[in-house]
Structure formats: structure tokens, C-alpha cells
DSSP file (Angstrom, degrees, kcal/mol; ACC not computed):
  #  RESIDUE AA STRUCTURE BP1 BP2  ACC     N-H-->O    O-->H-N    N-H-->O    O-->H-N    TCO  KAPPA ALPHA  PHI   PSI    X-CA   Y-CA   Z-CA
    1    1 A X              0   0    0      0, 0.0    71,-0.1     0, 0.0     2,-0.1   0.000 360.0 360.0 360.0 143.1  -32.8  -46.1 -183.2
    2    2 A X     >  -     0   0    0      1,-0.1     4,-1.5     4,-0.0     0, 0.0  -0.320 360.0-111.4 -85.3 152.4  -31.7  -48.0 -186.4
    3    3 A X  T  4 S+     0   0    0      2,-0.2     4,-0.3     1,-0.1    27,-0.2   0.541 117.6  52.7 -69.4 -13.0  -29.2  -50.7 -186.1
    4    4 A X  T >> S+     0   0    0      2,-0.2     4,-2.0     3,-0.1     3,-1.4   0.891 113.1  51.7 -61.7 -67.6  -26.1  -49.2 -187.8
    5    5 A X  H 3> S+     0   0    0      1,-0.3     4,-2.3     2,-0.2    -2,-0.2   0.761 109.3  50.7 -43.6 -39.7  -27.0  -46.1 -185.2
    6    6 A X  H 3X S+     0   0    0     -4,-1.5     4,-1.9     2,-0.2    -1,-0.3   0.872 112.4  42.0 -69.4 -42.6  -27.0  -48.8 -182.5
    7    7 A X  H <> S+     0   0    0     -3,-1.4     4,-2.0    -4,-0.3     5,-0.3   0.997 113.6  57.1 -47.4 -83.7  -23.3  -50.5 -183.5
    8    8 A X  H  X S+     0   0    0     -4,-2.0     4,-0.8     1,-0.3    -2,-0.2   0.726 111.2  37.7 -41.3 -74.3  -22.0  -46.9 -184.0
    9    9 A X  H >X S+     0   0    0     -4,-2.3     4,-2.5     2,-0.2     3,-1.0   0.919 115.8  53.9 -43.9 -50.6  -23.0  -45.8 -180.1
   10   10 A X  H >X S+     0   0    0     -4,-1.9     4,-1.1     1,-0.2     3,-1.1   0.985 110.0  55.9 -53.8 -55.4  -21.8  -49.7 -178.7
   11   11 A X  H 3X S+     0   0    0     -4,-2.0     4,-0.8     1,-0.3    -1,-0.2   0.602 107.7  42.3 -51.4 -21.1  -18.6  -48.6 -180.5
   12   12 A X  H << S+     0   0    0     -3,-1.0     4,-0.3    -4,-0.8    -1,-0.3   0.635 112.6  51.8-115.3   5.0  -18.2  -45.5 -178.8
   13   13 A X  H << S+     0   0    0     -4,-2.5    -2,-0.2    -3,-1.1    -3,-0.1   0.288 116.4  41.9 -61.7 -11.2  -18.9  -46.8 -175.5
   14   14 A X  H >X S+     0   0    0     -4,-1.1     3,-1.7    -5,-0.4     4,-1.3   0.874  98.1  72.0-102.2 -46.4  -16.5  -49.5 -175.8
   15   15 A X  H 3X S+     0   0    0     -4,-0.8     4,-2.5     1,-0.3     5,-0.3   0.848  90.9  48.8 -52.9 -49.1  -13.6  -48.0 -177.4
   16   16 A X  H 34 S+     0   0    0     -4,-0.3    -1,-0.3     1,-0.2     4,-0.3   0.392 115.5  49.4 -98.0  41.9  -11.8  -45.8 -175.1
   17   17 A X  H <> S+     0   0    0     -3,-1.7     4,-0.5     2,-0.1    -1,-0.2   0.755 118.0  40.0 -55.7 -52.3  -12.0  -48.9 -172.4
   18   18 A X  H >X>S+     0   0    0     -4,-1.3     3,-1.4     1,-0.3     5,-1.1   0.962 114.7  48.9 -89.8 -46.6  -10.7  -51.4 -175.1
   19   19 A X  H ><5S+     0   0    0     -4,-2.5     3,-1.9     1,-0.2    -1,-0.3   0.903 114.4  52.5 -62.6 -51.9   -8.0  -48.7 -176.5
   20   20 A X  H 345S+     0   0    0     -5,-0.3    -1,-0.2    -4,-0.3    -2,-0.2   0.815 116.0  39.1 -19.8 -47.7   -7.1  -48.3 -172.1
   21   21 A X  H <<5S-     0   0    0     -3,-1.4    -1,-0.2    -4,-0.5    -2,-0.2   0.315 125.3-103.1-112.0   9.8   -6.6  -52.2 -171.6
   22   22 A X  T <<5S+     0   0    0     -3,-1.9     2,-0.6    -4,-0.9    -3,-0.2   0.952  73.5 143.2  80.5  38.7   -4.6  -52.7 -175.3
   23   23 A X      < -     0   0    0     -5,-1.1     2,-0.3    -8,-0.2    -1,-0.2  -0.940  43.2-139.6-128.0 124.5   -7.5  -54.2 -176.9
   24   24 A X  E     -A   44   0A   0     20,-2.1    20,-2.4    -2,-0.6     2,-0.8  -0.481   9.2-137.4 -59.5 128.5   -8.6  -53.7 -180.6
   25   25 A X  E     +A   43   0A   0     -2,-0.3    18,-0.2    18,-0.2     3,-0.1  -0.763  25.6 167.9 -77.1 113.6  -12.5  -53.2 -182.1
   26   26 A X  E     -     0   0A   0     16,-1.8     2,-0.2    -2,-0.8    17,-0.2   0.598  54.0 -30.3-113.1  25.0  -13.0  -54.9 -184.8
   27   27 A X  E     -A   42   0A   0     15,-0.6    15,-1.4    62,-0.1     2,-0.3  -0.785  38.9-145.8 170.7 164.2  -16.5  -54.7 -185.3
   28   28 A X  E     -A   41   0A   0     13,-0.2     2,-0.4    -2,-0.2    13,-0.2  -0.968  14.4-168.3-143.5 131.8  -19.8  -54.4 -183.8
   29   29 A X  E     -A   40   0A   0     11,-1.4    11,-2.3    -2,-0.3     2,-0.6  -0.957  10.7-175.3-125.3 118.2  -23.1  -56.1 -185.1
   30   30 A X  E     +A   39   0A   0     -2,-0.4     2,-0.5   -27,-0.2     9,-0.2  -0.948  34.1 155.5 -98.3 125.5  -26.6  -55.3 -183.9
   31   31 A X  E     -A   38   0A   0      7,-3.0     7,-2.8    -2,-0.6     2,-0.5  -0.868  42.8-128.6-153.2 136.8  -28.8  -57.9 -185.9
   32   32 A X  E     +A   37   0A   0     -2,-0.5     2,-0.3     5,-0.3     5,-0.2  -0.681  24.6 176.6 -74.4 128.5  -32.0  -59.7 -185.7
   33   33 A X  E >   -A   36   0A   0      3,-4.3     3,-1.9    -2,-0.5     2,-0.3  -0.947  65.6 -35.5-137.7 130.8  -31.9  -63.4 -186.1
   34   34 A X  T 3  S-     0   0    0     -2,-0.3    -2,-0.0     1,-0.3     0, 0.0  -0.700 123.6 -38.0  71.6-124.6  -35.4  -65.4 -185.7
   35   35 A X  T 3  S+     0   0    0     -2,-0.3     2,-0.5    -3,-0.1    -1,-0.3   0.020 124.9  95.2-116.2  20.8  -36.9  -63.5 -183.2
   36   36 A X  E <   -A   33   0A   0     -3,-1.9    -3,-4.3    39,-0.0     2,-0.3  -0.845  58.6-152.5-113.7 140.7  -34.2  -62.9 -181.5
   37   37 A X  E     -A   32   0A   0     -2,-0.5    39,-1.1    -5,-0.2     2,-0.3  -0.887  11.6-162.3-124.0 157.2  -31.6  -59.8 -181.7
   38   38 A X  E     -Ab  31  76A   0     -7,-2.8    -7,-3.0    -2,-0.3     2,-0.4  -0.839  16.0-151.3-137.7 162.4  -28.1  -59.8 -180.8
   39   39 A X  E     -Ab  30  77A   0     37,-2.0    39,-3.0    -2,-0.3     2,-0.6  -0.947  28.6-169.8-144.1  89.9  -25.4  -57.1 -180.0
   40   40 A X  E     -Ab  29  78A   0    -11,-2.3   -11,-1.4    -2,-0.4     2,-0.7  -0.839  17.1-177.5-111.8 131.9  -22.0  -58.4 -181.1
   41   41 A X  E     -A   28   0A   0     37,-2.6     2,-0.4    -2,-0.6   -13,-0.2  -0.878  11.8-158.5-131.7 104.0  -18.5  -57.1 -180.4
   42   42 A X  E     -A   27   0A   0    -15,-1.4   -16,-1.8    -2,-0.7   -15,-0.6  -0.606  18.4-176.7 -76.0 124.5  -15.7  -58.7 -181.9
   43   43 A X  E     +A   25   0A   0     37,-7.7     2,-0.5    38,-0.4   -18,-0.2  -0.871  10.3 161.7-103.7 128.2  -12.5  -57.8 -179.8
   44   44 A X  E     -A   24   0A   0    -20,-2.4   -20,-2.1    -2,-0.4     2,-0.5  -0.947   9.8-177.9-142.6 160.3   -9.0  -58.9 -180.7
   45   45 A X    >   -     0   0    0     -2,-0.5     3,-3.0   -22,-0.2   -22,-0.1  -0.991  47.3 -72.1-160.5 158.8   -5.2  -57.5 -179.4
   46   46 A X  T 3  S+     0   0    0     -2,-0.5     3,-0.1     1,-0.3    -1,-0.1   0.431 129.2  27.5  -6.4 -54.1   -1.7  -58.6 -180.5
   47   47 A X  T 3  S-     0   0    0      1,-0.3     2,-0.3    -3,-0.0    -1,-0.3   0.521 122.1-103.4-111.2  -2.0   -0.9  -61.7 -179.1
   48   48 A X    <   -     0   0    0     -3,-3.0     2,-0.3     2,-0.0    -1,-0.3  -0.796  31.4 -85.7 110.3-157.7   -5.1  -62.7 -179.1
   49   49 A X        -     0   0    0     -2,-0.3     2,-0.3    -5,-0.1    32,-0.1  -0.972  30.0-167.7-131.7 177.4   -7.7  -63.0 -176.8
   50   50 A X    >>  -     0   0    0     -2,-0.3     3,-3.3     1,-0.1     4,-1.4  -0.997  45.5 -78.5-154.2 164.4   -8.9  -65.4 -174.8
   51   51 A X  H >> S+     0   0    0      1,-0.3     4,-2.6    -2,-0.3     3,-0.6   0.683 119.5  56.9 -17.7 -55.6  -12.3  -66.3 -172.4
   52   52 A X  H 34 S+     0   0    0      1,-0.3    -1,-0.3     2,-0.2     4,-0.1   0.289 109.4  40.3 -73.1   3.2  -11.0  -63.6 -169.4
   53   53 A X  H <> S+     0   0    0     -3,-3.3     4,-1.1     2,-0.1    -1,-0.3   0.434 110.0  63.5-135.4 -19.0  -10.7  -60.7 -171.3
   54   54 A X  H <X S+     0   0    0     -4,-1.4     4,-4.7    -3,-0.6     3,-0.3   0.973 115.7  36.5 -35.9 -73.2  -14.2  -61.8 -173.3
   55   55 A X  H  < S+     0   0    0     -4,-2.6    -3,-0.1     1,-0.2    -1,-0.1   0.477 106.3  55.9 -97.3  17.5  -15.6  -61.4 -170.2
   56   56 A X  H  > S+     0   0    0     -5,-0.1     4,-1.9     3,-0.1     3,-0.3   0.745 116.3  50.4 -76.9 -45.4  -13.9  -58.4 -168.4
   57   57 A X  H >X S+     0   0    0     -4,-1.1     4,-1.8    -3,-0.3     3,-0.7   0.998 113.8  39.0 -65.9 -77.9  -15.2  -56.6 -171.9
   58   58 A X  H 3< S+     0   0    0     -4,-4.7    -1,-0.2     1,-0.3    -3,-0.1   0.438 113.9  57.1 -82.6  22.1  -18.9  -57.7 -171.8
   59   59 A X  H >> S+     0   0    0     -3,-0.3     4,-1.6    -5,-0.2     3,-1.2   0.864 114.3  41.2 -88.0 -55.8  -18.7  -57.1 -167.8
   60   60 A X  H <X S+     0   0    0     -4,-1.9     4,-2.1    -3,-0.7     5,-0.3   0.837 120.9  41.0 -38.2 -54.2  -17.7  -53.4 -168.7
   61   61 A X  H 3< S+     0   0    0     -4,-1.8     4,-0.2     2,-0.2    -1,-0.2   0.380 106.9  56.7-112.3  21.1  -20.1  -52.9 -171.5
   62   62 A X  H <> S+     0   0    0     -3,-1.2     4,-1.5    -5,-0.2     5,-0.3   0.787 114.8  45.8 -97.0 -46.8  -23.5  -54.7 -170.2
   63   63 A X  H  X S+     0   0    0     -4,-1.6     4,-1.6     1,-0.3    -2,-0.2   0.702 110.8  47.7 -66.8 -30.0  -23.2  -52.3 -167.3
   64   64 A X  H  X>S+     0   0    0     -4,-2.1     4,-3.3     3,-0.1     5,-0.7   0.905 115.3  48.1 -56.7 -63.1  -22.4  -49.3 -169.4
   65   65 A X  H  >5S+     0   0    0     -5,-0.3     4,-3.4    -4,-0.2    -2,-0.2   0.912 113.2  46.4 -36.4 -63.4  -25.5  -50.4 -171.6
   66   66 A X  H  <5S+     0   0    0     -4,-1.5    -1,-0.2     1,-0.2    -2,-0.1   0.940 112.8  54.8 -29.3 -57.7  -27.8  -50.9 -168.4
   67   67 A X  H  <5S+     0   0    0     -4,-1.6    -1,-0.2    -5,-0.3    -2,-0.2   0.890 124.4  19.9 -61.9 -45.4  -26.4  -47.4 -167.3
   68   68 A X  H  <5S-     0   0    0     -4,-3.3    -1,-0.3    -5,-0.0    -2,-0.2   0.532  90.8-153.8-111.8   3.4  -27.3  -45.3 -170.4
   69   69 A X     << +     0   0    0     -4,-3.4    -3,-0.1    -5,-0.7    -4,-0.1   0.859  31.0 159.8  40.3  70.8  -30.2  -48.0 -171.8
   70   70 A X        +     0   0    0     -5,-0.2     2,-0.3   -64,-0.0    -1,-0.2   0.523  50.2  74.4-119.1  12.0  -29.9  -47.0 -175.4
   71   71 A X        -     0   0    0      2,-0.1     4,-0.1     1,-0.1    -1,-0.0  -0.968  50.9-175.9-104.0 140.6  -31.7  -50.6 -176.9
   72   72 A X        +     0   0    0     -2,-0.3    -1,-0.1   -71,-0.1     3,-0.0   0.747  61.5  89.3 -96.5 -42.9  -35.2  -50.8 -176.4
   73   73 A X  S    S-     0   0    0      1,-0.0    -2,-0.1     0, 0.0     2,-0.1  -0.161  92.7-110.0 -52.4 139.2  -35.2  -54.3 -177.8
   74   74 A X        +     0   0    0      2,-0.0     2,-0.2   -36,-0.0    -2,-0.1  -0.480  62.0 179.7 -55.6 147.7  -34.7  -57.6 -175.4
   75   75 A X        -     0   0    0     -2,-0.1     2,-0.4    -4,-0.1   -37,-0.2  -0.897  32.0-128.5-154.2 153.6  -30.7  -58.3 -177.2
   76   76 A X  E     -b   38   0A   0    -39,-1.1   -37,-2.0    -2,-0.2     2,-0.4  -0.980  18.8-155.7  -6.6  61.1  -27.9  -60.8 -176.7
   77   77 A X  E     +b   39   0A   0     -2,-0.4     2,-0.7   -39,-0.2   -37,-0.2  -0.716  16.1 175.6-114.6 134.5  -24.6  -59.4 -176.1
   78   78 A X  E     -b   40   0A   0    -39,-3.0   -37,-2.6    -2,-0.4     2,-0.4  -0.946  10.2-168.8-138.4 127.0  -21.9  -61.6 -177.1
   79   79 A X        +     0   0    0     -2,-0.7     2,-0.2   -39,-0.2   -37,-0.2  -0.919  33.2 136.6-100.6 114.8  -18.1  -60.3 -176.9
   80   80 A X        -     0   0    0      1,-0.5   -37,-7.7    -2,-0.4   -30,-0.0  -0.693  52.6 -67.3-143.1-167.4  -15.8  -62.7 -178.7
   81   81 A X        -     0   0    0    -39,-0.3    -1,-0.5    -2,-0.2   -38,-0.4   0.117  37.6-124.9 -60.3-172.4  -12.7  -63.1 -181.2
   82   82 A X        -     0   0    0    -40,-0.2     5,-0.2     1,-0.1     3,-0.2   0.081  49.7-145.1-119.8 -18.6  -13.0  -62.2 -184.8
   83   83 A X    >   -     0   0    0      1,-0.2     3,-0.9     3,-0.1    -1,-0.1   0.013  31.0 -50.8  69.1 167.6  -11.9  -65.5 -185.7
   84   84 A X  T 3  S+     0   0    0      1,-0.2     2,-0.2    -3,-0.0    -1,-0.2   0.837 135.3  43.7 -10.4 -62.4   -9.7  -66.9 -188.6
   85   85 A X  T 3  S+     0   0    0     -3,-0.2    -1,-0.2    64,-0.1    -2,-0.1  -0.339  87.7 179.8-117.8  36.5  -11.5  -65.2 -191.2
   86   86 A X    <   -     0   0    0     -3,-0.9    63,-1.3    -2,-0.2    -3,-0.1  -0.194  36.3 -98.9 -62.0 139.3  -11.9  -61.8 -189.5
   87   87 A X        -     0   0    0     -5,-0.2     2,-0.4    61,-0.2    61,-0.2  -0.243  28.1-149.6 -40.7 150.2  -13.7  -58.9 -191.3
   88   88 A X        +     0   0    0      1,-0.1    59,-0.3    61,-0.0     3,-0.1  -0.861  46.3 132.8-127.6 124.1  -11.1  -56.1 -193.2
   89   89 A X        +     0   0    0     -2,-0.4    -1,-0.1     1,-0.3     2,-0.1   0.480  47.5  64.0-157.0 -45.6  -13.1  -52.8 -192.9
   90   90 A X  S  > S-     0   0    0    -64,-0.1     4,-1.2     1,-0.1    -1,-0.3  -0.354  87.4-113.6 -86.3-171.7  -10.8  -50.1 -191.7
   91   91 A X  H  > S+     0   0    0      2,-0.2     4,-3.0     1,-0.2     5,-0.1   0.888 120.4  54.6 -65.7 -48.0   -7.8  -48.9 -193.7
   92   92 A X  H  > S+     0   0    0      2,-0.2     4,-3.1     1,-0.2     5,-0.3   0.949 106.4  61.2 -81.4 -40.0   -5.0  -50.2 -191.0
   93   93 A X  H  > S+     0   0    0      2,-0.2     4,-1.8     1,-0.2    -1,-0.2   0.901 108.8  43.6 -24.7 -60.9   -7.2  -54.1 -191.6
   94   94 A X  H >X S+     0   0    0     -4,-1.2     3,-1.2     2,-0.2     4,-1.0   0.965 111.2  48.9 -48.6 -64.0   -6.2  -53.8 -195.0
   95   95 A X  H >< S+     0   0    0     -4,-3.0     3,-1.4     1,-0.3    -2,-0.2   0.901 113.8  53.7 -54.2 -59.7   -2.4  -52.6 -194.5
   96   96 A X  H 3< S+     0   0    0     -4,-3.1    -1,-0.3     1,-0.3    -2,-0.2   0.866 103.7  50.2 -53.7 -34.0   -2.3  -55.3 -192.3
   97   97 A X  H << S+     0   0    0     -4,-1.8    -1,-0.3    -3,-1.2     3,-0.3   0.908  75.0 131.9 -61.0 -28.7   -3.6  -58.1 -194.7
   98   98 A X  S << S+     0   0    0     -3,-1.4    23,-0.2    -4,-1.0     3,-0.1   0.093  79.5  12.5 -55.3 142.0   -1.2  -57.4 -197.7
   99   99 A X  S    S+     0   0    0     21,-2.8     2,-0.2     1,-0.4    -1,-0.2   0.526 109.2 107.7  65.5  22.0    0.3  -60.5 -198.9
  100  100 A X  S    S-     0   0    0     -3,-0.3    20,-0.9    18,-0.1     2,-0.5  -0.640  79.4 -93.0-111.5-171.8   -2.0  -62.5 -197.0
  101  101 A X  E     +C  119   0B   0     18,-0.3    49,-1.5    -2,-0.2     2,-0.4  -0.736  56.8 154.6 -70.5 111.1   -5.2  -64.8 -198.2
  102  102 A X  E     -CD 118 149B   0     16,-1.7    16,-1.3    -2,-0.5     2,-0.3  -0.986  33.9-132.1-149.8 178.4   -8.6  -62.9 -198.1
  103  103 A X  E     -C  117   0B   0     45,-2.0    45,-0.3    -2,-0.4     2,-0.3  -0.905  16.5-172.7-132.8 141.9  -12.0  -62.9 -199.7
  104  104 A X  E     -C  116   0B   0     12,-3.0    12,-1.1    -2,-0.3    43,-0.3  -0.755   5.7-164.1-143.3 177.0  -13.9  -60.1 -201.1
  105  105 A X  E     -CE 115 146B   0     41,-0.7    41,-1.8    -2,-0.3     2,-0.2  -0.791  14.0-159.2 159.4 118.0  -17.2  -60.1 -202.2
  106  106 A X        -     0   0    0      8,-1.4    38,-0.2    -2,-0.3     3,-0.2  -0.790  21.9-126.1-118.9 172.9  -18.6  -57.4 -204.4
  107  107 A X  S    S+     0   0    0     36,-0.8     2,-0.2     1,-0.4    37,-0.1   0.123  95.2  16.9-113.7  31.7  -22.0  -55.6 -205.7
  108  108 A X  S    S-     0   0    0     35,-0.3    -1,-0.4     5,-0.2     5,-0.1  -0.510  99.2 -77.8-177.3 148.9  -21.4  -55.9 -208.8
  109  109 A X        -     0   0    0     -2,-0.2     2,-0.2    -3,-0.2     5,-0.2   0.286  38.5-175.2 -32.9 144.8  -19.1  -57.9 -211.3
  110  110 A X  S    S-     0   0    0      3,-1.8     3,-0.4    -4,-0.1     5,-0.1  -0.871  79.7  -4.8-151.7  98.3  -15.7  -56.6 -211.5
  111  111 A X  S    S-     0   0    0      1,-0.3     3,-0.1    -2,-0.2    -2,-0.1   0.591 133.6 -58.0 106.9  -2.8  -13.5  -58.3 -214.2
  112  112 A X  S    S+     0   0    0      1,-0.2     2,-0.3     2,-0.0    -1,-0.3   0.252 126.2  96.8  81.7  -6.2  -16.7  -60.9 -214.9
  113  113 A X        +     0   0    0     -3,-0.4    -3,-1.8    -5,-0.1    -1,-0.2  -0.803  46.9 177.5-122.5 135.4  -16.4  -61.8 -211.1
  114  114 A X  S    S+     0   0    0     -2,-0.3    -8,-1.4    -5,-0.2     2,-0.2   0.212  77.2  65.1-131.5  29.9  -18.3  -60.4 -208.4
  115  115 A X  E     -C  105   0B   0    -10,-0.2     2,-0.6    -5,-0.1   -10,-0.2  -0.887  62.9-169.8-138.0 126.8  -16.3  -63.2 -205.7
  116  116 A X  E     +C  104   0B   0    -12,-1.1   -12,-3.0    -2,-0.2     2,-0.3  -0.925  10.8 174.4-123.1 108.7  -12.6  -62.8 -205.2
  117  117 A X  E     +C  103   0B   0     -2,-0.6     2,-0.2   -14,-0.2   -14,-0.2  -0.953  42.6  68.8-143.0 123.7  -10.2  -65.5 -203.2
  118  118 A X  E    S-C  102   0B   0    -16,-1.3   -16,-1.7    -2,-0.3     2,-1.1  -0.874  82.6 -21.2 159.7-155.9   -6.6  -64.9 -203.2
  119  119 A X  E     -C  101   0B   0     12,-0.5    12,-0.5    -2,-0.2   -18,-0.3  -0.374  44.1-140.9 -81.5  92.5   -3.7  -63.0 -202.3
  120  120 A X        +     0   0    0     -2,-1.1   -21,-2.8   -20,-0.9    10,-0.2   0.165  34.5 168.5 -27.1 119.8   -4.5  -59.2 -201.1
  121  121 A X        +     0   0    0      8,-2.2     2,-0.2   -23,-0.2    -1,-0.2   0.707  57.3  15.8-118.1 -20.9   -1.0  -57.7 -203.0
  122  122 A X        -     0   0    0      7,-1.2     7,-0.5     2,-0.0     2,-0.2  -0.733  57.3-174.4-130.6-172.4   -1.9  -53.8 -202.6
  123  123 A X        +     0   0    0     -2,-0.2     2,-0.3     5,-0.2     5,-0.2  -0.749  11.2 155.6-167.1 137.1   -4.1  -51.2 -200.9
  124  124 A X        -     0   0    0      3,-0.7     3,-0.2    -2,-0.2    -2,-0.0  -0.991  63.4 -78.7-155.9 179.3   -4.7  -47.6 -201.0
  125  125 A X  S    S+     0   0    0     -2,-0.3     3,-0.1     1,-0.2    -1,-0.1   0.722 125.4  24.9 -45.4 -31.0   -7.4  -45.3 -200.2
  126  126 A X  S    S+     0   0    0      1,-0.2    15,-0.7    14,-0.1     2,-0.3   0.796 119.2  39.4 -95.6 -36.9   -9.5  -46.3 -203.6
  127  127 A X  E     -F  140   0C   0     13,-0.3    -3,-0.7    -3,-0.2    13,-0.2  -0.989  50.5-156.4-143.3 102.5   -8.4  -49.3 -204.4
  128  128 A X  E     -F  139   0C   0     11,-1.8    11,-4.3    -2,-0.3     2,-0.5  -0.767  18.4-146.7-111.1 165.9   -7.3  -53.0 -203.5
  129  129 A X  E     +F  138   0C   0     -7,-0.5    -8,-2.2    -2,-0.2    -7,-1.2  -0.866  20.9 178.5-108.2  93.5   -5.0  -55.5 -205.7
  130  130 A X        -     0   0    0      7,-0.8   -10,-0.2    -2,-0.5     8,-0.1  -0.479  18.4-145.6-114.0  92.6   -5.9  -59.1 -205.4
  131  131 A X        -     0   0    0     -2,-0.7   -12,-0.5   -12,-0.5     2,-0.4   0.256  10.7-169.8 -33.2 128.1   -4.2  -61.8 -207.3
  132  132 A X  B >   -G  135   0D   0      3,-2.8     3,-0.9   -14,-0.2     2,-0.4  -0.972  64.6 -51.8-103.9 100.8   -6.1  -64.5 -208.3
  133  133 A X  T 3  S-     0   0    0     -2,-0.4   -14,-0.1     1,-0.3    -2,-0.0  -0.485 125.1 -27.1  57.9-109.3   -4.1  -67.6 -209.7
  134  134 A X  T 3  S+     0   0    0     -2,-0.4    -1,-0.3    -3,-0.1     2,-0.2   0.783 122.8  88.9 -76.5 -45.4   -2.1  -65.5 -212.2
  135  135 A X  B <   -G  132   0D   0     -3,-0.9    -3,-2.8    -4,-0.1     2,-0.3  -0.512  61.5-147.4 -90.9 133.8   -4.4  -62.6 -212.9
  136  136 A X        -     0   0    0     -5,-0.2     2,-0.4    -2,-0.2    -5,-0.1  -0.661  10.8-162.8 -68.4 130.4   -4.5  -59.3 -210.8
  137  137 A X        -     0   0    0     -2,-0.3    -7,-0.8     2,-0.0     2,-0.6  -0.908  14.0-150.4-123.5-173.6   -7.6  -57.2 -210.2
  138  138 A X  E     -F  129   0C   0     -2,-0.4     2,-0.7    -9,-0.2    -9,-0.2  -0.966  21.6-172.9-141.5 120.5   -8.1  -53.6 -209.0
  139  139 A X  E     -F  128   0C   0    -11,-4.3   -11,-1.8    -2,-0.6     2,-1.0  -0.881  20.7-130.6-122.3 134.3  -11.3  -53.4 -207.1
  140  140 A X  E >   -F  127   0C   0     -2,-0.7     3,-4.3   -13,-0.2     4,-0.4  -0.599  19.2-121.8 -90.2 115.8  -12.4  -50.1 -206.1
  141  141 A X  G >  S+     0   0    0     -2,-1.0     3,-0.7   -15,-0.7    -1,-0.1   0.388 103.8  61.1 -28.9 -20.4  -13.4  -49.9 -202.5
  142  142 A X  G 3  S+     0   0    0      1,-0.3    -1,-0.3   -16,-0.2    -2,-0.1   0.317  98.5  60.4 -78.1  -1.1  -16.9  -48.7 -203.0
  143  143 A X  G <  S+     0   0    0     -3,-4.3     2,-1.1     1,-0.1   -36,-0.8   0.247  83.1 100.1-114.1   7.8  -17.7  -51.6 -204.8
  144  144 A X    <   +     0   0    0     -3,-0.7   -38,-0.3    -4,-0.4     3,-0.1  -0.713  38.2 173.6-117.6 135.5  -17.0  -53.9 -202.2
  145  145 A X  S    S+     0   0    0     -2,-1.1     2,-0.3     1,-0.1   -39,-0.2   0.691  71.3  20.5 -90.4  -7.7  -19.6  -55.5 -200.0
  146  146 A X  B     -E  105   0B   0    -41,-1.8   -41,-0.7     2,-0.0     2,-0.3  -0.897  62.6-173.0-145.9 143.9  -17.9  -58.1 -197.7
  147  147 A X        +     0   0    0    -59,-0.3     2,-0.2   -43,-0.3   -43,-0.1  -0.502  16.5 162.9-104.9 150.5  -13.9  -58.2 -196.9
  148  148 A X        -     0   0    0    -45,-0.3   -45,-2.0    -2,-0.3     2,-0.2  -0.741  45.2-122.5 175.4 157.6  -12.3  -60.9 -195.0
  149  149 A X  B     -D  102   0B   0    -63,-1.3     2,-0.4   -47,-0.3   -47,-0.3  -0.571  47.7-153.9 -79.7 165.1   -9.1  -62.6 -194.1
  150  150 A X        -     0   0    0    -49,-1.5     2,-0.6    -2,-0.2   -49,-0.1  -0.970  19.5-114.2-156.9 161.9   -9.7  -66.4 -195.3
  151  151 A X        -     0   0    0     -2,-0.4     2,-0.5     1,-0.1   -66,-0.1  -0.583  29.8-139.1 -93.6 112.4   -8.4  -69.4 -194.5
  152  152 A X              0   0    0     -2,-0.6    -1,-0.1     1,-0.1   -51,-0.0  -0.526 360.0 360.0 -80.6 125.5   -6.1  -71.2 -197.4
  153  153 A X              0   0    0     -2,-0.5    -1,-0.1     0, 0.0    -2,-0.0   0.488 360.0 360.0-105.1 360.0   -6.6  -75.0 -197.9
């Protein structure tokens, strides 16, 4: 099984737990690093999370894993926060960010620029607006390769 395939499946073993106990997905990572592979599942909900609900999650989802054994690979699983600087990937990520600080990251120049830090000001299904200093740009969603909230200094 491919590693996207692997995310996809953790993500729909996990969800209608986290969506039961008031907890948001906001991503899932299977990746090799070294020699080593890891299975991560960022969790987050309203007011935040905190160690006890970390491990309530990865208590729930090693035992699901065990139970239906769908990595062949030795893995990691680490369940944590999203952090500060959490990934923006679904639609309601975006709605949430507008008028905040975030970083995008494109695959190929848009505007001369293929990195963007500043204020998220719009969103729609095609398209985000993010102010840079003065200047606006209109980035089309297929063109972007990393999202994030980021932290303004």
C-alpha cells in the first residue's frame, strides 16, 4: 500500500472516534525518515489539546491498527497538536485563516514569487488572496504546494 493510501485509511479509522469525542483531523502523515517510518496524526479541537487526549487518541488508534494490521512496515505512531504553524488543506482551514498570517508555498512562480508570507484576505473554491506588504495576489489553488498558518515576528 502506497503512503497517501496509508494516511487515507488512518484517516478513516480515526475520524468517526475524533468527530464522537469533539476532536478535529487535521492531517495524517505516513513518511520515511532515515530508516525509520512514522505514522502521524495531528489532532486539534476548540479550546486545544493537551497530553491526555494525545494519548486517549493513539490508545484508540494503535489498537484499531493492531486489530485490522494494514502497515506491513515497523512505524512510529505519534498523535500530537498541529502546532502554531498548522497546515491549511481543507476548505473550512482556509475560511478559518482569513485575515490571519500564513505561508504558502507554490510549484511554480506566481507574480515572480513562488513563496508567499502575509495576510490570507480571501478564499474561494479556486482561489486564495494574500496580501503581501501592499500588493495582493490571487493564487489558484492547484498551484499551491504547502499552506500554513505562520507565526508573525
Amino acid at each position: 500500500m502506497r503512503t497517501k493510501q496509508i494516511a487515507e485509511l488512518v484517516a478513516e479509522i480515526v475520524e468517526p472516534f475524533l468527530e464522537q469525542h469533539s476532536f478535529e483531523l487535521v492531517d495524517v502523515e505516513y513518511v520515511k525518515e532515515g530508516s525509520n517510518w512514522y505514522l502521524r496524526v495531528y489532532v486539534d479541537k476548540e479550546n486545544g489539546i493537551d497530553v491526555e487526549d494525545c494519548g486517549l487518541i493513539s490508545q484508540f488508534l494503535s489498537a484499531k491498527l493492531d486489530e485490522t494490521d494494514p502497515i506491513v512496515n515497523a512505524y512510529f505512531l505519534e498523535v500530537s497538536s498541529p502546532g502554531a504553524e498548522r497546515p491549511l488543506k481543507k476548505p473550512e482551514d482556509f475560511l478559518k485563516a482569513i485575515e490571519q498570517h500564513v505561508f504558502i508555498g507554490t510549484y511554480e512562480p506566481i507574480d515572480g514569487l513562488k513563496e508567499f508570507e502575509g495576510t490570507l484576505t480571501s478564499y474561494d473554491e479556486q482561489t486564495l488572496s494574500v496580501k503581501v506588504g501592499k500588493k495582493s495576489h490571487q493564487i489558484p489553488l492547484e498551484k499551491i504546494a504547502l499552506a500554513r498558518l505562520a507565526i508573525k515576528f
